[in-house]
C-alpha positions in Angstrom: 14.6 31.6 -3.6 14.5 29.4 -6.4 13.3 25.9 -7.0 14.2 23.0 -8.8 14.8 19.3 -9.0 17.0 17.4 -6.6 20.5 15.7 -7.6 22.0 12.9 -6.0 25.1 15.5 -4.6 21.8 16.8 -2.6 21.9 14.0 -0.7 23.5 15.4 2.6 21.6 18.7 2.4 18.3 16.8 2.1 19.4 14.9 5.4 20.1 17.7 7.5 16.4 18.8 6.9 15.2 16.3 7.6 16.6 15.0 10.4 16.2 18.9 11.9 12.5 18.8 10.9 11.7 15.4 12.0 13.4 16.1 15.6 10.7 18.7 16.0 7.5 16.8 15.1 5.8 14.7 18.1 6.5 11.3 17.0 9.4 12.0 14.6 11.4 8.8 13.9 13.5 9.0 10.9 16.4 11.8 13.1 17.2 8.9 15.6 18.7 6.7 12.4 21.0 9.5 12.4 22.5 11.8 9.2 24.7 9.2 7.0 21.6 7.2 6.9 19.3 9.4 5.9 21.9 10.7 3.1 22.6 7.4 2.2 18.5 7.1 2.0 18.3 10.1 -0.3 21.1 9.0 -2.9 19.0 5.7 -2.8 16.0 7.2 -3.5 17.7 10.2 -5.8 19.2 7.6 -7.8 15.2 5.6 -8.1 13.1 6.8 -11.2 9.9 6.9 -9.2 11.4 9.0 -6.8 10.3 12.6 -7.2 12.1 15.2 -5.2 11.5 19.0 -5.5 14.0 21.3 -3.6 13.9 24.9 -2.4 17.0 26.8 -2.3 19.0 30.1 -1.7 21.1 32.5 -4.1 24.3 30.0 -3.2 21.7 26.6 -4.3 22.1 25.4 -0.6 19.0 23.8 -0.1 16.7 25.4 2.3 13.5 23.2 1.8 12.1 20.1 -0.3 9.1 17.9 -0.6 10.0 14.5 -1.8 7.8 11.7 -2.9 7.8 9.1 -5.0 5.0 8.2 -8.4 4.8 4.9 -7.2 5.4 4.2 -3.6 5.8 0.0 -4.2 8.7 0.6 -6.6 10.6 2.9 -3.9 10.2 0.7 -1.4 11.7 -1.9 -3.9 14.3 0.1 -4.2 15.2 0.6 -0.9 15.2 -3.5 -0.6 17.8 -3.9 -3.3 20.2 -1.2 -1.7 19.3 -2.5 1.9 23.1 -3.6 2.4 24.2 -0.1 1.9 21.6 1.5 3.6 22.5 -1.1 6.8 26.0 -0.1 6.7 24.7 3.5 7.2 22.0 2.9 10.4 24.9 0.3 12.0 26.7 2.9 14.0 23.2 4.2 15.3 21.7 0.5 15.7 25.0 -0.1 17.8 24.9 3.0 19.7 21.1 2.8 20.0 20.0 -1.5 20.5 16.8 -0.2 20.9 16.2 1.1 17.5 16.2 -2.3 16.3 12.6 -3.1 17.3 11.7 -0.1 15.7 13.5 -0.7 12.6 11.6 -4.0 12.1 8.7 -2.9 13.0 8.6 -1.0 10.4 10.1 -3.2 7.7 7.5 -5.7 8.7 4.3 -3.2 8.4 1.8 -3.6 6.1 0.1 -0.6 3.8 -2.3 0.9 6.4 -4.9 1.7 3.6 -4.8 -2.2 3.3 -5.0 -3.2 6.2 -6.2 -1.7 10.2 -3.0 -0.6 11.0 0.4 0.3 9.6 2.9 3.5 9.0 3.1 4.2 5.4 1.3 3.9 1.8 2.6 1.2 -0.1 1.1 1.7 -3.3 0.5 4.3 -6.0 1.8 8.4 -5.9 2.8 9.2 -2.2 4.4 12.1 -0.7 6.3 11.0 2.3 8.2 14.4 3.3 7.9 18.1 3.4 10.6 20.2 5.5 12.0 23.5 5.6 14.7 24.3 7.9 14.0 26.6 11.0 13.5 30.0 10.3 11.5 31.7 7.5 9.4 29.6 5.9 7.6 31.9 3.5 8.5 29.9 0.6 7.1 26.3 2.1 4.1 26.7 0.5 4.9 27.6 -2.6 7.5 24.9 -2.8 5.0 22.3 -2.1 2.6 23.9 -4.9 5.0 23.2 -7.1 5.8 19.3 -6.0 2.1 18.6 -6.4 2.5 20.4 -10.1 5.5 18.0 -10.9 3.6 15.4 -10.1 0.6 15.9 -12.4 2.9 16.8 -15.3 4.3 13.2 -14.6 0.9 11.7 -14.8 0.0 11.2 -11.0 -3.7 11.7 -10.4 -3.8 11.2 -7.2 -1.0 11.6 -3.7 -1.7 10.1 -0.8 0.4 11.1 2.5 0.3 10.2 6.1 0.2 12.6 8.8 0.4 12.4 12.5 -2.8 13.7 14.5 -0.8 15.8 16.8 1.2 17.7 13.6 -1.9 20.1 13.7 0.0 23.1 11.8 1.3 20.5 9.4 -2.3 18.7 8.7 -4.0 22.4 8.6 -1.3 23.3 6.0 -2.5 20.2 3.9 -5.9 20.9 4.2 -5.5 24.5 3.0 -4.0 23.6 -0.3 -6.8 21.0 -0.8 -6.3 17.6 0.8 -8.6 15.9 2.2 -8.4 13.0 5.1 -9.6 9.7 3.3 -8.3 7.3 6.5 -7.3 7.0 10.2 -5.6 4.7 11.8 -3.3 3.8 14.6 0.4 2.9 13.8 2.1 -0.1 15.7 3.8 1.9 18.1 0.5 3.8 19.1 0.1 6.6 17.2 -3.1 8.1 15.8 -2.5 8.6 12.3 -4.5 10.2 9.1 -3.6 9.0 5.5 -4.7 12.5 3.2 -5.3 12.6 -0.5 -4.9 15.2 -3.2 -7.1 14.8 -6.1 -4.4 16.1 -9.0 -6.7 15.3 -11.9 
């Protein structure tokens, strides 16, 4: 296994994680948007220099794992705003497939930063890791990987990462906990789930 950086080619192989991963967690959203939108999402994000995406992957470089994040969480989200025609053009099949997406969708686009306010789905500000996945299968090197995202960040000058993690993802939130996080909030998300925000202390 080897790790390194992310490219925007990873695009694809960064969706198929994450759509596998997130169709196993209780709660997991992102899969029902379906694949070209989360690739498209990745190239967005690949292409955004606060974007910070770390990648795991075998002797062939398919990718086999990644944490991805960003060193300031406002200035991804503005870049997903600027590229939001693309990115539209990518969910329509799924929106028109799925109507009921749409709420969701919204819902989300409207939410404010729940460390700001009662209730929410997402940090809006400062160094944020939003995903870790591996795909099924051995996962001896998730660990490690993730070690090495938090070290990337420091070198880049984050002193802090705050994340969100669902209260039923128990292996996922004892995983955090283990290599140091600790729970600074919990709240409940708009569509009823209990939620923790967790912070690293990186300096």
């Amino acid at each position: 296994m080897d790790i390194r950086l992310a490219k925007p080619n990873d695009a694809v192989g960064l969706a198929l994680i994450h759509e596998v991963r997130s169709a196993k967690q209780p709660g997991g959203f992102m899969y029902q948007l379906g694949r070209s939108f989360l690739a498209e999402y990745y190239r967005t994000l690949l292409h955004d220099g606060s974007s910070v995406v770390v990648c795991a992957v075998d002797d062939r470089d398919n990718i086999i794992g990644f944490v991805a994040g960003a060193l300031d969480a406002g200035a991804r989200m503005r870049a997903l705003k600027r590229n939001r025609l693309r990115l539209f053009a990518a969910l329509l099949p799924e929106l028109l497939h799925h109507p009921r997406l749409v709420q969701a969708v919204y819902s989300r686009q409207q939410s404010a930063s729940p460390d700001e306010a009662e209730s929410g789905y997402v940090v809006q500000s400062g160094a944020h890791e939003e995903f870790w996945g591996w795909l099924p299968g051995n996962t001896s090197g998730a660990i490690e990987l993730h070690l090495k995202w938090l070290s990337v960040m420091r070198i880049l000058g984050a002193q802090t990462v705050r994340g969100e993690v669902d209260r039923v993802n128990d292996v996922v939130l004892r995983a955090h906990r283990m290599l140091g996080a600790r729970v600074v909030k919990e709240f409940v998300t708009p569509d009823g789930r209990q939620r923790l925000i967790i912070e690293y202390k990186l300096a």
